[in-house]
C-alpha positions in Angstrom: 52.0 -82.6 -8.9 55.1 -80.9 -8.5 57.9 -82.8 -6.8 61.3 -81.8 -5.0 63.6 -83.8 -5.7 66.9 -82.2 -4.4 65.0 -81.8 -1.1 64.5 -86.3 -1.0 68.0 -86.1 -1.9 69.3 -84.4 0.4 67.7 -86.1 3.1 68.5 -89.6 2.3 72.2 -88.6 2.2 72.4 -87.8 5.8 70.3 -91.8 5.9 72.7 -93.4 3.5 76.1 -93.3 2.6 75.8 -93.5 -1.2 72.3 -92.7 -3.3 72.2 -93.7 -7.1 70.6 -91.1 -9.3 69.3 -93.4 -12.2 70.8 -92.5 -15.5 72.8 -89.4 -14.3 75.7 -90.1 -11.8 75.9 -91.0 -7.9 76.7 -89.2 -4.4 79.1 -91.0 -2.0 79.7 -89.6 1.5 83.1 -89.9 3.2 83.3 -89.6 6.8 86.3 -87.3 8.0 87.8 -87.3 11.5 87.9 -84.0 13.9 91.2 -82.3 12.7 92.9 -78.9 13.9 93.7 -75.7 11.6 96.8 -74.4 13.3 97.3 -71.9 10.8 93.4 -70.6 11.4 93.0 -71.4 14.9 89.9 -73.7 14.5 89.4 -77.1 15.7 86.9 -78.7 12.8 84.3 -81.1 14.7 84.1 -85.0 12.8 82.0 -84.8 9.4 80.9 -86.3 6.2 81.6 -84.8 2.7 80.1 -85.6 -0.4 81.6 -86.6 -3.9 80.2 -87.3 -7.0 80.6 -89.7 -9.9 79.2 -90.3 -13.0 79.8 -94.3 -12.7 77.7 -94.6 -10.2 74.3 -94.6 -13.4 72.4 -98.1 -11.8 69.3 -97.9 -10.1 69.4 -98.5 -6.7 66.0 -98.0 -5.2 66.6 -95.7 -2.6 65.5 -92.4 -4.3 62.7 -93.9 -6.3 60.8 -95.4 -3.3 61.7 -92.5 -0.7 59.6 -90.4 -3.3 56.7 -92.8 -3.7 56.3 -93.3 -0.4 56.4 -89.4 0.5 53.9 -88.5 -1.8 51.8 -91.7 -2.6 52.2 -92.4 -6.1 53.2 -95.7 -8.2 57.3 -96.5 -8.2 56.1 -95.8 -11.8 55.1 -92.1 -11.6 58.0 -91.7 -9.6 60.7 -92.7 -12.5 58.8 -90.8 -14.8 59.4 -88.1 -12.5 62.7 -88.8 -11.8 63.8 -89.2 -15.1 62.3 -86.1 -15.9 64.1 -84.0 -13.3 67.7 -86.1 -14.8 66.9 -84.8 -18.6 66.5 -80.7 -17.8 69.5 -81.2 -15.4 71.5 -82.4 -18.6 69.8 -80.2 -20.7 71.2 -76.9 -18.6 74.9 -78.8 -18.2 74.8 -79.2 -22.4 74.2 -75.1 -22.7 77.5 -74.6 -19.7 74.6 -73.9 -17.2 75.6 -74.5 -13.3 72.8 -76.5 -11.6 72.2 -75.8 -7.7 71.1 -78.3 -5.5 70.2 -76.7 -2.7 72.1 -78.2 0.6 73.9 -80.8 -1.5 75.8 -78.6 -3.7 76.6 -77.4 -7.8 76.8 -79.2 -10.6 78.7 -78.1 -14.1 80.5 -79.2 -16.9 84.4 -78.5 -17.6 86.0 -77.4 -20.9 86.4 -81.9 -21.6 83.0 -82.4 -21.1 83.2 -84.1 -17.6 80.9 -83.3 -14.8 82.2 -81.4 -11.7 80.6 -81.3 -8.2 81.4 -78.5 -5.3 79.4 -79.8 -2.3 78.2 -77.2 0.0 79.6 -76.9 3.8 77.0 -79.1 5.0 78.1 -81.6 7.7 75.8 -84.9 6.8 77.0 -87.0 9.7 74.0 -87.2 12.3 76.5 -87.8 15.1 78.2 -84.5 15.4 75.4 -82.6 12.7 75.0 -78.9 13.8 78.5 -79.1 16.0 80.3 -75.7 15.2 84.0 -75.2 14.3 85.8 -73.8 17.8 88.0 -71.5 18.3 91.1 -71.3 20.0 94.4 -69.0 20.4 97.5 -70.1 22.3 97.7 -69.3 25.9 101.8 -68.2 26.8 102.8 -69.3 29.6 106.0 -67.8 32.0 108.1 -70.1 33.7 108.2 -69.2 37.5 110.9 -70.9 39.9 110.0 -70.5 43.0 112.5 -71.3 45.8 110.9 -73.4 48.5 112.0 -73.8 51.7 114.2 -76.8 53.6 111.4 -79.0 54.7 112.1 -79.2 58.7 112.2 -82.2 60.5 110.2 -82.1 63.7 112.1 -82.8 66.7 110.1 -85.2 67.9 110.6 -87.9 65.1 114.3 -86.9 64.3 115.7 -87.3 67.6 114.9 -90.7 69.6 113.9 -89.4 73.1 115.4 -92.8 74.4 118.7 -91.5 73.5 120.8 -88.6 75.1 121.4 -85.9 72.4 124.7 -84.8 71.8 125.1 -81.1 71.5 126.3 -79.3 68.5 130.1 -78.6 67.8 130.7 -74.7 68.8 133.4 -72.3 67.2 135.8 -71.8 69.8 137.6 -68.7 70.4 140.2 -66.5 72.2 139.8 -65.4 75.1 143.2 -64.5 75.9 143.7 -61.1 76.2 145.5 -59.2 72.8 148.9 -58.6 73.2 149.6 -54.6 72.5 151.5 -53.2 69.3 155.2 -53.3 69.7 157.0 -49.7 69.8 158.3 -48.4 66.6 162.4 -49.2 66.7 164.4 -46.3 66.8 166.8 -47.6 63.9 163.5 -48.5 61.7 162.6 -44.6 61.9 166.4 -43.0 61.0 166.2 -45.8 57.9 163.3 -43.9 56.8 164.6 -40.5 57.0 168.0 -41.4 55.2 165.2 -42.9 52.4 163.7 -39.4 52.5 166.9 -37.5 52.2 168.2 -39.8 49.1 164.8 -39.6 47.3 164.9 -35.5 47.6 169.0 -35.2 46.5 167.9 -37.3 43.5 165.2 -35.3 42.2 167.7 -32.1 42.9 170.0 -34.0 40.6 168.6 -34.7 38.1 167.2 -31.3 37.8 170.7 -29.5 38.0 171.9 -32.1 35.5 169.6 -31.3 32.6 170.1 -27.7 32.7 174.0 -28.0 32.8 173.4 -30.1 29.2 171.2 -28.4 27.3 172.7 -25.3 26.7 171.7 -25.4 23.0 168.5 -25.1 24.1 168.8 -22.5 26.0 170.7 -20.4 23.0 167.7 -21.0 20.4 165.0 -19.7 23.5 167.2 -16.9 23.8 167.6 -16.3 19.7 163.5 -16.6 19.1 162.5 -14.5 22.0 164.8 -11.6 20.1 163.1 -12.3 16.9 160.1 -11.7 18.2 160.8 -8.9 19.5 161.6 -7.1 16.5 158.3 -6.3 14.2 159.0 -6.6 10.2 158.0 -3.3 8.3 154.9 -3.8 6.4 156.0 -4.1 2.8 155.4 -1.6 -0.3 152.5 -2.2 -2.3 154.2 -2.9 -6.0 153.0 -0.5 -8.8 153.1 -3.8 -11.3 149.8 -4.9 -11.8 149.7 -8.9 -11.1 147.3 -10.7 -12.0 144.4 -11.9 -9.2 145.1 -15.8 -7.5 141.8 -17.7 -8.7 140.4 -18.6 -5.2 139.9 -22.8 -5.1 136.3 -23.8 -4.6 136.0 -23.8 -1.1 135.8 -27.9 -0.2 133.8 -28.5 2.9 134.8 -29.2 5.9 135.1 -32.2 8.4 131.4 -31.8 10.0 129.9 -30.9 6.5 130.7 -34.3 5.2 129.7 -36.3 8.2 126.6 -34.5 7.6 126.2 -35.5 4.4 127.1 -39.2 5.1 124.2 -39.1 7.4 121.9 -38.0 5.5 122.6 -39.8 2.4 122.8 -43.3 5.1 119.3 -42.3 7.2 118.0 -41.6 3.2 118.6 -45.8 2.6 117.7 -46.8 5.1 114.5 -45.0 5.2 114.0 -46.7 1.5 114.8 -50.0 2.6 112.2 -50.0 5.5 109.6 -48.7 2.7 110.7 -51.5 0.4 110.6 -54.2 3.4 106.8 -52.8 4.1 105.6 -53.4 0.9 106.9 -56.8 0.9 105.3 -57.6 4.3 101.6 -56.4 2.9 102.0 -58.4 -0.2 102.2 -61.1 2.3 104.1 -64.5 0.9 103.9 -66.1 -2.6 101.7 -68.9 -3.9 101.6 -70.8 -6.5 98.5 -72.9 -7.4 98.7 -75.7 -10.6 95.2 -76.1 -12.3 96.8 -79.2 -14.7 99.3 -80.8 -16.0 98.0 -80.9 -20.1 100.4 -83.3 -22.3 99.0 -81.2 -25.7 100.3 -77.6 -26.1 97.3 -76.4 -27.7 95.2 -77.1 -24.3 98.0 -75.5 -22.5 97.4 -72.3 -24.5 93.4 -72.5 -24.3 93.8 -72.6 -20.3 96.5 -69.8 -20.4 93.8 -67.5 -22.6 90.9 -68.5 -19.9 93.2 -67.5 -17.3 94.8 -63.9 -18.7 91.0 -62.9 -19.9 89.8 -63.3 -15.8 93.1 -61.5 -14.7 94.8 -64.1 -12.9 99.0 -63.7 -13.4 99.5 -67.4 -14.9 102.4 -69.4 -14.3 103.5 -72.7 -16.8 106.1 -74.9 -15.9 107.5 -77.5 -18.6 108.2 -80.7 -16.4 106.2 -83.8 -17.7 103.9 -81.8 -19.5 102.6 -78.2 -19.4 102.0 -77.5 -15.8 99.6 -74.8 -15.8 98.5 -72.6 -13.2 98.5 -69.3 -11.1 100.6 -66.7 -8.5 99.5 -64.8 -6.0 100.4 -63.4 -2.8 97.8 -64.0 0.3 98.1 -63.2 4.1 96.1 -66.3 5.2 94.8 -69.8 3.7 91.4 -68.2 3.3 92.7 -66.8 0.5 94.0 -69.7 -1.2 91.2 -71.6 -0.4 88.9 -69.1 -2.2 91.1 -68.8 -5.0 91.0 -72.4 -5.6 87.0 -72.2 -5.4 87.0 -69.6 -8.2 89.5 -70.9 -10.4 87.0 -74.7 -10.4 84.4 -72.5 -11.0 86.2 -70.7 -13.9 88.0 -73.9 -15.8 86.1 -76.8 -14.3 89.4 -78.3 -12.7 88.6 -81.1 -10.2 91.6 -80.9 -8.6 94.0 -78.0 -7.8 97.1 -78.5 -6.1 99.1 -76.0 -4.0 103.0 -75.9 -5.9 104.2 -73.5 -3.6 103.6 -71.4 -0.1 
C-alpha cells in the first residue's frame, strides 16, 4: 500500500500548531497579524507560517495515528511507514538533493550540514484560509473652502413683538443747496502772467548766454567744416617693393561666441540628463548580507559560490567577514526574490537587508 505522507502532513498542520516528525525534525506554525505593504500597496489578511527544526525528533502521536486511522492499519505498520518515508528523505538531503513537500514547502541542506526549510505561500490559519491579499492605491484629495453664508436670524425670534423696535441709525446728509465757485481774482490771473513772462525771459537767457561764451567752439566748427571741404590727393603708388602685412587670423566675433557658449552649455546639459536617466533605471542600491563567518577561509568559499552564479559580492570587515551582495531594484519584489535565490544557492537561513 502506498501512503502519502506530505499530504497527512499537511493537513494536520492547518489542525495543530506543531506536528513531530519522528526521528527527522518538527513543523511549528506562527500565527501573524493582518499587516499593510505601503511600499506594494497590499493589505496582507491574518495568517500562519510554518518553521522548521530539527530539535523537535520526539514522537508525538499525531502523524502516526492520523495515518492509521486514514487507512486502517496497525500504529505499527504505520511507523514502519513513516520511518521509511524519514530514511529516503535523508538519503536525497545526504547527496545535496532538495526535497518538495507539496503545500508545506522544501527541504535542503546548506554548505554546514544543517537543514533549511522555505515554506510555500500557503496560509494555514482556518479563520482567514483562502482570504486574498487587497489592493489599494491612495485616493488625493483637494481642499475646497467654501464660503458659506451669514446664517439669518428670523425676525420673528430676534425681535420680541412685545417690544417696540427701534429703527436703524440712517446716514444723514446735506440738503442745503451748494454754494457756487467763487470768481477767479483779477490780481490771481496778472500773478500768473508775470510767472509766464519770467519763465520765457529765462529760457531766452540762458540761450543768448551760452553762445556769447563758447566762442572756442564755434572756431573749431568753423576750422573742421574747412577741412572737410578740402579732398587729400590720392597718394603715389611707391616703386619699392614692400613686403605683404600677414593678415591676423580673423577672431570671431561677439554673436559667434555666444553661439558657441550655447552650444557647448545645451551639449552638458544634454549629457547630464542622459547620465541622470541612467541612474533613475538602475533604480536605488541594495545591499543584502548572507553571514557574518569569523574564519576567512569560509569567507572565501562563499565569495567563490557567489562570483561563479554572477552575483556582484560585497565583504565588509566589522566583527567578522560580512559577506554578501549589491544590486540595484525598482521595487521590494526584487529583493524579496533575490533573497529566495541566494537561500536556495548557499543554504543561508537568514538574509538581512544592510542597505536600501
Amino acid at each position: 500500500m502506498q501512503i502519502d505522507i506530505p499530504a497527512h502532513i499537511e493537513k494536520l498542520l492547518f489542525l495543530h500548531d506543531t506536528l513531530h516528525i519522528p526521528d527527522f525534525g518538527g513543523f511549528t506554525a506562527v500565527k501573524s497579524t493582518a499587516n499593510v505593504d505601503y511600499v506594494g500597496g497590499v493589505v496582507n489578511p491574518p495568517h500562519k507560517s510554518l518553521t522548521f527544526s530539527e530539535n523537535l525528533t520526539l514522537d508525538d502521536g499525531i502523524l502516526v495515528q492520523d495515518i492509521a486511522s486514514t487507512h486502517g492499519i496497525p500504529d505499527e505498520d504505520a511507523r514502519r511507514a513513516l520511518a521509511d518515508f524519514v530514511e529516503k528523505m535523508r538519503d536525497l538531503l545526504n547527496q545535496r538533493e532538495i526535497v518538495t513537500l507539496p503545500g508545506v514547502g522544501r527541504l535542503y541542506k546548506n554548505y554546514v550540514q544543517k537543514i533549511q526549510f522555505l515554506p510555500d505561500a500557503t496560509n494555514y490559519s482556518t479563520e482567514s484560509f483562502g482570504l486574498p491579499p487587497l489592493q489599494f492605491s491612495p485616493i488625493a484629495r483637494s481642499r475646497e473652502v467654501s464660503e458659506k453664508a451669514p446664517d439669518l436670524i428670523p425676525m420673528a425670534t430676534a425681535v420680541n413683538a412685545s417690544k417696540p423696535v427701534a429703527a436703524p441709525d440712517l446716514p444723514v446728509y446735506n440738503t442745503s443747496p451748494a454754494k457756487p465757485a467763487g470768481r477767479i481774482s483779477l490780481w490771481g490771473a496778472i500773478g500768473s502772467l508775470l510767472l509766464l513772462l519770467g519763465i520765457i525771459a529765462g529760457v531766452w537767457w540762458l540761450r543768448e548766454h551760452k553762445a556769447v561764451k563758447s566762442p572756442v567752439a564755434k572756431l573749431e566748427k568753423e576750422k573742421t567744416e574747412k577741412s572737410s571741404a578740402v579732398t587729400p590727393e590720392p597718394a603715389k603708388a611707391s616703386k619699392t617693393n614692400v613686403a605683404p602685412v600677414a593678415k591676423e587670423p580673423a577672431t570671431p566675433k561677439g554673436e559667434d561666441l555666444d553661439e558657441q557658449v550655447k552650444e557647448s552649455v545645451a551639449q552638458k546639459v544634454e549629457e547630464a540628463r542622459r547620465e541622470t536617466l541612467k541612474d533613475t533605471k538602475k533604480g536605488r542600491l541594495c545591499v543584502l548580507i548572507i553571514a557574518t563567518l569569523q574564519e576567512k577561509t569560509n569567507a572565501d568559499r562563499t565569495i567563490q559560490t557567489l562570483k561563479k552564479a554572477g552575483y556582484d559580492v560585497y565583504l565588509s570587515q566589522k566583527k567578522g567577514y560580512q559577506v554578501g551582495v549589491q544590486f540595484h531594484y525598482q521595487n521590494m519584489q526584487e529583493i524579496q526574490q533575490k533573497m529566495i535565490a541566494l537561500q536556495d544557492l548557499t543554504g543561508a537561513k537568514e538574509i538581512w537587508i544592510k542597505q536600501k
